[in-house]
C-alpha positions as CSV (number, residue, x, y, z in Angstrom):
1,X,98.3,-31.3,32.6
2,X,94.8,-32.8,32.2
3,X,93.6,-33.1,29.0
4,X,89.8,-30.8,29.0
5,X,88.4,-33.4,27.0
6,X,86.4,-33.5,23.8
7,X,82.8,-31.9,25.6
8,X,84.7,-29.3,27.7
9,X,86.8,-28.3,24.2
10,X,83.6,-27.9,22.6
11,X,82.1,-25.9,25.1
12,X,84.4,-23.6,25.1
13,X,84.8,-23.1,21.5
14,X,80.6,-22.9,21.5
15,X,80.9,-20.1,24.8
16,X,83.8,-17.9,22.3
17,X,81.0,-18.2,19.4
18,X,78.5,-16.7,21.6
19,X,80.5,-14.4,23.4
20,X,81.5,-13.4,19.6
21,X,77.5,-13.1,18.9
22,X,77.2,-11.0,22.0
23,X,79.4,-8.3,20.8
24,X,78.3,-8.4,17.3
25,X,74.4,-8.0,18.7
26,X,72.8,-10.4,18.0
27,X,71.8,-11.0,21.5
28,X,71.3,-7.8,23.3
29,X,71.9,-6.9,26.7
30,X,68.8,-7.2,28.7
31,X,67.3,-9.8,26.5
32,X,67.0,-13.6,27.5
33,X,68.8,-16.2,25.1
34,X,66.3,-18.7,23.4
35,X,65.6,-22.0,25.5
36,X,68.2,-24.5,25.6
37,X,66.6,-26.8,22.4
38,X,66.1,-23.9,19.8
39,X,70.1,-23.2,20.9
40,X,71.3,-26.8,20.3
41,X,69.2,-26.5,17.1
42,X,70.6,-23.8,15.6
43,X,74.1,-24.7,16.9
44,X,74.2,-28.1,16.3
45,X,75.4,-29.0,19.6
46,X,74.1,-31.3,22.7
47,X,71.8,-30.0,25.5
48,X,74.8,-30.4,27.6
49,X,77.2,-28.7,25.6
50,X,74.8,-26.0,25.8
51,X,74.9,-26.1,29.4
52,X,78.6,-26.3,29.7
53,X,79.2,-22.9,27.6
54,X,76.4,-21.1,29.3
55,X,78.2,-21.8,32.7
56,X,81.7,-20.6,31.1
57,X,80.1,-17.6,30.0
58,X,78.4,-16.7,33.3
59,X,82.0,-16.9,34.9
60,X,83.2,-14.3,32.8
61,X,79.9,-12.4,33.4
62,X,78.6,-12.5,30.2
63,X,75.6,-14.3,30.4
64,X,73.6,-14.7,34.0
65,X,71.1,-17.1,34.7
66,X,67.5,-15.7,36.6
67,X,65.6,-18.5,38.6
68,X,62.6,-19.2,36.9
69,X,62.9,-16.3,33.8
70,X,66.1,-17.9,31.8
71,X,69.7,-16.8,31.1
72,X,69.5,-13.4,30.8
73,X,72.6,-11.3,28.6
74,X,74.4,-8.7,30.5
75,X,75.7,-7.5,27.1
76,X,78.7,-5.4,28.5
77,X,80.4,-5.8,25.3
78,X,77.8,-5.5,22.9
79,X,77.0,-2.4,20.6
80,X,75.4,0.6,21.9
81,X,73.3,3.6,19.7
82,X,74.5,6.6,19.6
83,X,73.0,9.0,22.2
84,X,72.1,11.8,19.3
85,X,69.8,10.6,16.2
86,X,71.6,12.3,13.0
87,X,68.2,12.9,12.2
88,X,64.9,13.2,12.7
89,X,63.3,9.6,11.7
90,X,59.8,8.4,10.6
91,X,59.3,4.8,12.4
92,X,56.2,3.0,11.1
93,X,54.1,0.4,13.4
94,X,52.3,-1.7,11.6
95,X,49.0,-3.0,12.5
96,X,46.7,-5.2,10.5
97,X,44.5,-6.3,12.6
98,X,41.8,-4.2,15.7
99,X,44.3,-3.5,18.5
100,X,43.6,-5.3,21.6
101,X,45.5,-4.4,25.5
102,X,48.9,-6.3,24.4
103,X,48.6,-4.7,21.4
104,X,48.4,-1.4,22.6
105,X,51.2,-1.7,25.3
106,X,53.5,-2.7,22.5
107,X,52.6,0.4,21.0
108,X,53.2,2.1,24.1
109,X,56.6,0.7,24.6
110,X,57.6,1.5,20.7
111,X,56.5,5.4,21.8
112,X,58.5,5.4,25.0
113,X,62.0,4.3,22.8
114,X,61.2,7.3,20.0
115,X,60.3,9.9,22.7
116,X,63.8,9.2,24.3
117,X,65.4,8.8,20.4
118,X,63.4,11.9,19.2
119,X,61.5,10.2,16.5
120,X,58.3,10.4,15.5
121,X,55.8,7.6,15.3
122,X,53.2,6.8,12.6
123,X,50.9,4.1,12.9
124,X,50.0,1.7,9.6
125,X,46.6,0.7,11.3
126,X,43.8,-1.9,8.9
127,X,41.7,-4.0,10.8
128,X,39.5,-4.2,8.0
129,X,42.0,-5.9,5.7
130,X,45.4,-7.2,6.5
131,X,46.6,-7.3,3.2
132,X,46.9,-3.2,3.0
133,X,49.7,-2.5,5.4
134,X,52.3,-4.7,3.6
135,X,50.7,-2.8,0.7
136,X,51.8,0.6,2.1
137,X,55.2,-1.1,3.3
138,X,55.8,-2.2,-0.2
139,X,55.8,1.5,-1.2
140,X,57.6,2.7,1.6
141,X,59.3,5.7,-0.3
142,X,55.8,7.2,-0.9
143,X,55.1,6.6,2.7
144,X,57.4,8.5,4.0
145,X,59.2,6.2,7.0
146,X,62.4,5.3,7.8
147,X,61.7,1.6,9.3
148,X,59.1,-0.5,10.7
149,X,57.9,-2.4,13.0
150,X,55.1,-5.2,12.1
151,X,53.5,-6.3,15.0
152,X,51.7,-10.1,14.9
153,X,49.4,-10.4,11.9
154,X,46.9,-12.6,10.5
155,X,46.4,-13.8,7.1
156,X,49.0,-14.5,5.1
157,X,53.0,-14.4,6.1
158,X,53.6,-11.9,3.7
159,X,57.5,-13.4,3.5
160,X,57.8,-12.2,0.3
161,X,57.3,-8.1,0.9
162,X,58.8,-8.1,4.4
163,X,62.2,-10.1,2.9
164,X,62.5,-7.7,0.1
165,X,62.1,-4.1,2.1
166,X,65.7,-5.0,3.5
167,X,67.7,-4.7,-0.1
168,X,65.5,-1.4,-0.7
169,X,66.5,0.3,2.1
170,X,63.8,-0.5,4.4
171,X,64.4,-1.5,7.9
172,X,62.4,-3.9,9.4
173,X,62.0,-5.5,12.7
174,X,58.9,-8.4,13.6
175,X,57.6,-8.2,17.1
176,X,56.7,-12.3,17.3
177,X,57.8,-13.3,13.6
178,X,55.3,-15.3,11.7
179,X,57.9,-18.4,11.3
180,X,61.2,-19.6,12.4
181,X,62.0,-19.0,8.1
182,X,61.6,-15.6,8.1
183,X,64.8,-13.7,7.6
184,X,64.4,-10.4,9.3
185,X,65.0,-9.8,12.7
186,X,62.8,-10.1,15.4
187,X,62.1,-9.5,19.1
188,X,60.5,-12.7,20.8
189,X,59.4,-13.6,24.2
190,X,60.4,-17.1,25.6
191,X,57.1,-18.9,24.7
192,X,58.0,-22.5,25.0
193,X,60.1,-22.0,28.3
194,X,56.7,-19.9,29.9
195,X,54.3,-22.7,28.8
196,X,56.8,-25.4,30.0
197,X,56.9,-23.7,33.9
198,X,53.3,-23.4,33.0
199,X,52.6,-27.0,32.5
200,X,55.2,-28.2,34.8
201,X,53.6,-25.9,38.0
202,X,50.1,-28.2,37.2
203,X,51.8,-31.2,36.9
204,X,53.9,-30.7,39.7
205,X,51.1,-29.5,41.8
206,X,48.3,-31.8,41.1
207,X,50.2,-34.8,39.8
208,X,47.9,-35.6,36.8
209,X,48.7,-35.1,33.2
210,X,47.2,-31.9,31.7
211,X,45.3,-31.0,29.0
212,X,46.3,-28.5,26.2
213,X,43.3,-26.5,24.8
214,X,44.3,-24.2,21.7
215,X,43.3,-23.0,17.9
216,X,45.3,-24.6,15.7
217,X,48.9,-23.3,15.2
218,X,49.6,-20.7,12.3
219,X,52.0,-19.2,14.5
220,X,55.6,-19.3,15.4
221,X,54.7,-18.2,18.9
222,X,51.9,-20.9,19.2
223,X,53.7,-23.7,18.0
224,X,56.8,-22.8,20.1
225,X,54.2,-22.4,23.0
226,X,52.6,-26.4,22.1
227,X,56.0,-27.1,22.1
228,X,56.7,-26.2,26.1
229,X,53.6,-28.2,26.8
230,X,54.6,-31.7,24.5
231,X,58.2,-31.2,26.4
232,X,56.5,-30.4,29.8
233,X,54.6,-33.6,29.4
234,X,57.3,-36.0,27.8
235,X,59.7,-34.9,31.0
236,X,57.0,-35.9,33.1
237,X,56.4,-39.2,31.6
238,X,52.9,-38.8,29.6
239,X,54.5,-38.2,26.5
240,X,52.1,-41.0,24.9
241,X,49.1,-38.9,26.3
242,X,50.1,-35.2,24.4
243,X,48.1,-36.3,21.4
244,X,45.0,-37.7,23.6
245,X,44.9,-35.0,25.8
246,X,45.4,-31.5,23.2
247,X,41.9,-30.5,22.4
248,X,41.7,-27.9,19.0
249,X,39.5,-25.2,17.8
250,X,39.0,-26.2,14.0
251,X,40.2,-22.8,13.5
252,X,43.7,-21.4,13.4
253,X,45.3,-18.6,14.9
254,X,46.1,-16.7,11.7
255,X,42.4,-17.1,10.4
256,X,41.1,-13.7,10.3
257,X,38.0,-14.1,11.6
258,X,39.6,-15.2,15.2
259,X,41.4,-11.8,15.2
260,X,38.0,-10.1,14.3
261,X,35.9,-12.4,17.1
262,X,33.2,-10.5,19.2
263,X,33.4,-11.9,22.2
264,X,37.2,-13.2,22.5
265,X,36.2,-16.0,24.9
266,X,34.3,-17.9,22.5
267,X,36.8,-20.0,20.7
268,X,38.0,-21.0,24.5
269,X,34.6,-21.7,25.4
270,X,33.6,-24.1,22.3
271,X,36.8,-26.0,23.5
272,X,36.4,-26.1,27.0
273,X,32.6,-27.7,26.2
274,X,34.7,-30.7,24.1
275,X,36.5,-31.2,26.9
276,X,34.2,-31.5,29.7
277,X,32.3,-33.6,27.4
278,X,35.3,-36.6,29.0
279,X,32.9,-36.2,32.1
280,X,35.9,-36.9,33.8
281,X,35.8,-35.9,38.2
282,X,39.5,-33.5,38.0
283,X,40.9,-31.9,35.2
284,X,44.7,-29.9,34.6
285,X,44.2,-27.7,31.9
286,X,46.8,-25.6,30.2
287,X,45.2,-22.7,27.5
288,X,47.7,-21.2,24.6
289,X,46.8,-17.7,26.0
290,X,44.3,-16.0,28.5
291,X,41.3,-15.9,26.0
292,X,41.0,-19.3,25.9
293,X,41.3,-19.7,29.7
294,X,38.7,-17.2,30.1
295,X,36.2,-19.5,27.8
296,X,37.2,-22.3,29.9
297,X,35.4,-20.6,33.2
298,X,32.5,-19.5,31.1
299,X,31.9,-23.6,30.3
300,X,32.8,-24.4,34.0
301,X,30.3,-22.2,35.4
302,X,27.4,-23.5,33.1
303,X,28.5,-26.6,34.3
304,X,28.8,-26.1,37.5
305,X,32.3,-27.0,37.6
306,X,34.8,-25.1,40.5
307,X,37.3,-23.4,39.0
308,X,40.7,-24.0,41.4
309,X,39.1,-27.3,42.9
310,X,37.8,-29.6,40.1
311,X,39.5,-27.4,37.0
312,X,42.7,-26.5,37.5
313,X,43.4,-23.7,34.6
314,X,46.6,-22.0,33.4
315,X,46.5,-19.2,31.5
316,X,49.7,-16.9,29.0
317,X,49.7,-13.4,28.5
318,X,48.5,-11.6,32.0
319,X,46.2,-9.5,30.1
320,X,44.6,-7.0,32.6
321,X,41.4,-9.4,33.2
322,X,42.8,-12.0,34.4
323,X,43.4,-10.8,38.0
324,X,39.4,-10.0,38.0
325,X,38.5,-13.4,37.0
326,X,37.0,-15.4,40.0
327,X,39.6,-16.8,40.9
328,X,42.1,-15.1,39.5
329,X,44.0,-16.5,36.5
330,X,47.6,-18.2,37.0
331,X,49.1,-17.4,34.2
332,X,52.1,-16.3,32.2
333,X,52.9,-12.6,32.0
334,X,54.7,-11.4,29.0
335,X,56.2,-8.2,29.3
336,X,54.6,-6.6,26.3
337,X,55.3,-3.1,26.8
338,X,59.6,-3.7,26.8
339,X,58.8,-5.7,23.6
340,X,58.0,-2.6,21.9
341,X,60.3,-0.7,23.2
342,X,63.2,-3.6,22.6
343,X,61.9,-3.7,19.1
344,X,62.4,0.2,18.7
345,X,65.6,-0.1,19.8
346,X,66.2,-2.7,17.5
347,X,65.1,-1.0,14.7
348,X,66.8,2.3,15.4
349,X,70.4,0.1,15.4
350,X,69.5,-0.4,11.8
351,X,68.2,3.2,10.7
352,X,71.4,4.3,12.6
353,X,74.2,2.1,12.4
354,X,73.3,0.2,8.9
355,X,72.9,-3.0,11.3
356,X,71.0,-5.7,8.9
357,X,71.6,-9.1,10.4
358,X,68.1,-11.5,10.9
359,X,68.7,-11.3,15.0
360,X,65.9,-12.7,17.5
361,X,65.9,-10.8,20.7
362,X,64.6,-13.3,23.2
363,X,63.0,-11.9,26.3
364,X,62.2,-13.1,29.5
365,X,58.8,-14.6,30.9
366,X,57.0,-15.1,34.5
367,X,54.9,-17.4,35.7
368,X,52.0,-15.9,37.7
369,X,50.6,-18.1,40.6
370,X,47.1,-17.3,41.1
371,X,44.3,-19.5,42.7
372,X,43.1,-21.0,39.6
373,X,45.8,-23.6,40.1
């Protein structure tokens, strides 16, 4: 018989380890598995190796891949919670910053999990000052809850409380974790994978390299998100160009006083105005999120500039304005209400079950075509 070879004996050791990573949980069913380079990171395997395993594990029907979303985890062998809580249970959602639409739908998805659970929700809300909630966390007994949920922050990480509530007996799960380092678990949306279809759809579309307007990274889901676009670009052959064509806010996306802006167009808008400043004729434009998409019309128009002819703009997020923009946003919708709820879930396999493992639940993202390009 044929020997498999060294890459198809790797892959199939690599497709047992994940199948054994399935069942353990730390991929649930429903979820997406992270893009193919953060899996050949943290396996230390080859792209193709990658590829090889997924395929073995779609044929036992393990994994399935969804055109344009990812490979998504059927999870027939993975844990399950118990349909009765022992308990009634206290879950905290921690807020420290004013809650904005996504915000609020994540909040709305955490609900819809304890309503089904039984479990009552209390909310750990300072938009005055982020440092109090990890302050109330940190004295958890006194608080009363039985796990939390931290939803994305700014200020500091806060690495040091949210590592230490695990040995107490605090659950704790991080909707978008603040970096790739922190140890607790986490449930993620596929932010490099959305703004590489993103990217890709303008470049495909309009066959010019595209520009990358954005605050400065203090995120893990913005630099994962710059990361789609410098991949997006170097597949398309204007990897020399990323640098050249990423325009920044001096401000980053953990500074306070972004989270706390009036108008949340602005810090899009002061960007857009450094960029039209090139007084080039076409432009491909890809923004980190919707605000800064929205800023970018608001400069257009004062410039009399057509969005969907001359700027081609790309939004992330599908907040609820960006269908009214004229024209509407394309864009990449995030489903932020199952992130709550997949975080709740989450979390109530820990209260439950005593499960304590640093697990990212990856899910699935769309892209949105609208006529904005």
């Amino acid at each position: 018989m044929a020997s498999r070879g060294p890459y198809n004996a790797k892959a199939v050791r690599l497709a047992d380890q994940l199948a054994g990573e399935v069942r353990r949980g730390r991929y649930l069913g429903g979820s997406h598995l992270p893009a193919e380079r953060v899996l050949a990171n943290d396996y230390g395997a080859a792209r193709e190796t990658i590829r090889r395993a997924v395929a073995l594990l779609e044929q036992r029907r393990i994994l399935r891949r969804v055109p344009h979303r990812g490979v998504m985890v059927l999870g027939a062998d993975a844990p399950t919670v118990s349909n009765v809580p022992r308990k009634l249970r206290t879950i905290a959602v921690v807020l420290a910053s004013e809650p904005d639409t996504g915000m609020n739908l994540i909040q709305a998805g955490v609900r819809d999990y304890a309503r089904e659970r039984g479990y009552d929700v209390r909310a750990i809300i300072s938009p005055d000052d982020p440092e109090r909630p990890f302050q109330v966390l940190d004295r958890f007994d006194a608080a009363g809850i039985d796990g939390a949920i931290v939803l994305p922050y700014p200020g500091r990480e806060h690495r040091e409380v949210l590592e230490r509530l695990w040995p107490r007996g605090l659950p704790v799960v991080c909707v978008e974790r603040r970096s790739a380092a922190l140890k607790v678990p986490s449930v993620e949306i596929d932010n490099a994978a959305g703004m590489y279809r993103a990217v890709r759809h303008l470049l495909v579309n309009h066959r010019r390299p595209v520009w990358y307007l954005s605050l400065r990274p203090g995120h893990h889901t913005d630099r994962m998100r710059y990361d789609g676009y410098c991949r997006a670009m170097t597949d398309a052959g204007y990897g020399d160009l990323i640098t050249a064509r990423t325009v920044w806010h001096p401000w980053t996306t953990d500074d306070p006083r972004y989270w706390h802006a009036h108008n949340p167009w602005q810090q899009g808008y002061e960007v857009a105005q450094q960029l039209f400043a090139n007084n080039e004729r076409f432009w491909s434009v890809a923004c980190l999120k919707d605000d800064i998409a929205w800023g970018v019309y608001r400069a257009a128009n004062e410039r009399g500039l057509s969005i969907g002819r001359e700027v081609m703009v790309t939004g992330f997020d599908d907040h609820p304005y960006a269908v009214e923009l004229d024209p509407p946003l394309t864009t990449v919708r995030q489903p932020f209400r199952d992130k709550g709820y997949q975080a709740a879930r989450l979390l109530d396999r820990a209260m439950v079950d005593g499960f304590h493992a640093p697990v990212q639940v990856t899910l699935g993202v769309e892209l949105v075509v609208r006529r904005s390009g």
